[in-house]
C-alpha positions in Angstrom: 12.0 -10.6 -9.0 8.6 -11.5 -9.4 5.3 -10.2 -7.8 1.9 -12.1 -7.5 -1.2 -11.9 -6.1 -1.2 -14.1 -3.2 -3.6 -15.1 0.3 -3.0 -12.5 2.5 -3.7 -15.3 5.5 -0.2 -17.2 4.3 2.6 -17.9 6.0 4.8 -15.3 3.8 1.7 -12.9 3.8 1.1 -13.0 7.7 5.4 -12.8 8.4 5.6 -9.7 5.9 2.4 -7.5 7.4 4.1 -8.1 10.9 7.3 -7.2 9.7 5.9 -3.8 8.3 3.8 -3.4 11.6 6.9 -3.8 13.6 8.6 -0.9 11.0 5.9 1.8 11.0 5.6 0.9 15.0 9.0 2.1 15.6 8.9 4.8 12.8 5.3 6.6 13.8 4.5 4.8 17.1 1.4 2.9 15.7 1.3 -0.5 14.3 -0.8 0.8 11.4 -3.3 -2.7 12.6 -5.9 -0.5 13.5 -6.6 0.8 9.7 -6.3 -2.3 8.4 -8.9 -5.3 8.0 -8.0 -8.4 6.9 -11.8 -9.4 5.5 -10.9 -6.4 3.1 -8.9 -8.5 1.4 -12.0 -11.1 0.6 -13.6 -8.4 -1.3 -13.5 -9.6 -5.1 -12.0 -6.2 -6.2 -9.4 -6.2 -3.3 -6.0 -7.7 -4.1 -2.7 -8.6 -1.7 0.6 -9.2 -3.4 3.7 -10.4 -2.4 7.1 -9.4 -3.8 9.6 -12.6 -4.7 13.7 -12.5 -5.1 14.4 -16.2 -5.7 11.2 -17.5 -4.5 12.1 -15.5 -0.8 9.5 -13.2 -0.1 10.8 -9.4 0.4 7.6 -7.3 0.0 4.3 -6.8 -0.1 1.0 -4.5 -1.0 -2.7 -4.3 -1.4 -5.6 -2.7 -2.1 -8.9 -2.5 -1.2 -11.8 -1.0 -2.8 -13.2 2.2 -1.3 -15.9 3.0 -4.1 -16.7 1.9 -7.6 -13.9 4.5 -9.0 -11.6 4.7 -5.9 -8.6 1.9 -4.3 -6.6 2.5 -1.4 -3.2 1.1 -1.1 -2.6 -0.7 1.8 0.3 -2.3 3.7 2.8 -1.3 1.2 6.6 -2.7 2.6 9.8 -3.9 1.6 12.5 -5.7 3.5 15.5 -4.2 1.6 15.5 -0.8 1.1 16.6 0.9 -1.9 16.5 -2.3 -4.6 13.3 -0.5 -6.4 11.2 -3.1 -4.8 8.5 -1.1 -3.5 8.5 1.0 -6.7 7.9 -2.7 -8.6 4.8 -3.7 -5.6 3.4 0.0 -6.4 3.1 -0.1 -9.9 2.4 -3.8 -10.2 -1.1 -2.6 -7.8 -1.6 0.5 -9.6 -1.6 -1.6 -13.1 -4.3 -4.0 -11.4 -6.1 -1.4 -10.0 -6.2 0.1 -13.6 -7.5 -3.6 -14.7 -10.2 -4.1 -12.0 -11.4 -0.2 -13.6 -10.3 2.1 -10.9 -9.8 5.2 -11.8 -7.0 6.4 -9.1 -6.0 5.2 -5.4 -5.7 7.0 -2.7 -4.0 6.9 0.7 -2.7 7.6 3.9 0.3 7.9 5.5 1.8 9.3 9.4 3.7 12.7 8.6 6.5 11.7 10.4 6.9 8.9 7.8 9.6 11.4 5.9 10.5 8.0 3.5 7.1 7.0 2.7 6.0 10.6 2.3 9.2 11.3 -0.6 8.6 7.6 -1.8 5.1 8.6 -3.0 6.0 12.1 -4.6 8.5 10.6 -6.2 6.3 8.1 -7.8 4.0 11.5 -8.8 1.2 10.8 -5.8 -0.8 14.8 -5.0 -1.3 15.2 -1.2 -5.0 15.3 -1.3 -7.4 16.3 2.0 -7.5 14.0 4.2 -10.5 11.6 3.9 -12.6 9.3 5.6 -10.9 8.7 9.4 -8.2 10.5 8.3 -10.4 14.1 8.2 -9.5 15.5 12.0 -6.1 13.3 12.5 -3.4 16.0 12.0 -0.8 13.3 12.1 -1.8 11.9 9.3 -1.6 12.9 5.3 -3.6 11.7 2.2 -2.1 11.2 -1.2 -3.8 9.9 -4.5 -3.0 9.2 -7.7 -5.1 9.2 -11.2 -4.6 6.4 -12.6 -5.4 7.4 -16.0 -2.3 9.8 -15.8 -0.5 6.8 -15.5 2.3 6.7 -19.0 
């Protein structure tokens, strides 16, 4: 298995973020498109990564930079459920968000997401307020993680 930062505008990149669309469409009844912006991904301190299992891709993350101090996962997904891939995208963007000097990431996720929601506790995410758009949508919880906790 191998992850890498990759263009988010690839053919892998652009097949994997529709794939997870499709997912969290049928999960929470929203594509998730609406909170995400591909220019976001330009940003110099704004990474995309895509998860490999011989050379087919099966995953894929990002993050973009909210302040000098603060990153917020986006468009996590995996394809196969339960190989520890996600686990692998997570840390592999929490490590870069470390690198780039972050000092935790934040982000949000539809309540009705019961994986997502026990995926991220398990991986010792705090349910936080919401934040930013996500203040007055009650569908929606907040999560962070400081990354200097990190072991």
């Amino acid at each position: 298995m191998s992850i890498k930062e990759e263009r988010i505008n690839s053919q892998d990149g652009i097949k994997l973020i529709e794939e997870l669309s499709c997912t969290l469409e049928k999960i929470t009844g929203n594509s998730g498109k609406g909170s995400f912006d591909y220019n976001d991904m330009l940003n110099t301190r704004s990474i995309f990564v895509i998860a490999r299992d011989d050379n087919k891709a099966v995953g894929c993350g990002a993050f973009r930079e909210i302040t000098d101090d603060v990153a917020e996962i986006k468009r996590m997904y995996a394809s196969e459920k339960n190989r520890g891939i996600g686990k692998m995208i997570l840390l592999q963007l929490e490590n870069r968000a470390k690198e780039f000097g972050y000092l935790k990431v934040i982000l949000e996720i539809r309540k009705c997401n019961n994986n997502a929601i026990r995926f991220y506790l398990s991986n010792r995410y705090k349910i936080i307020d919401n934040y930013g758009k996500y203040k007055e949508m009650l569908q929606a919880v907040c999560f962070e993680k400081v990354l200097n906790e990190m072991q």
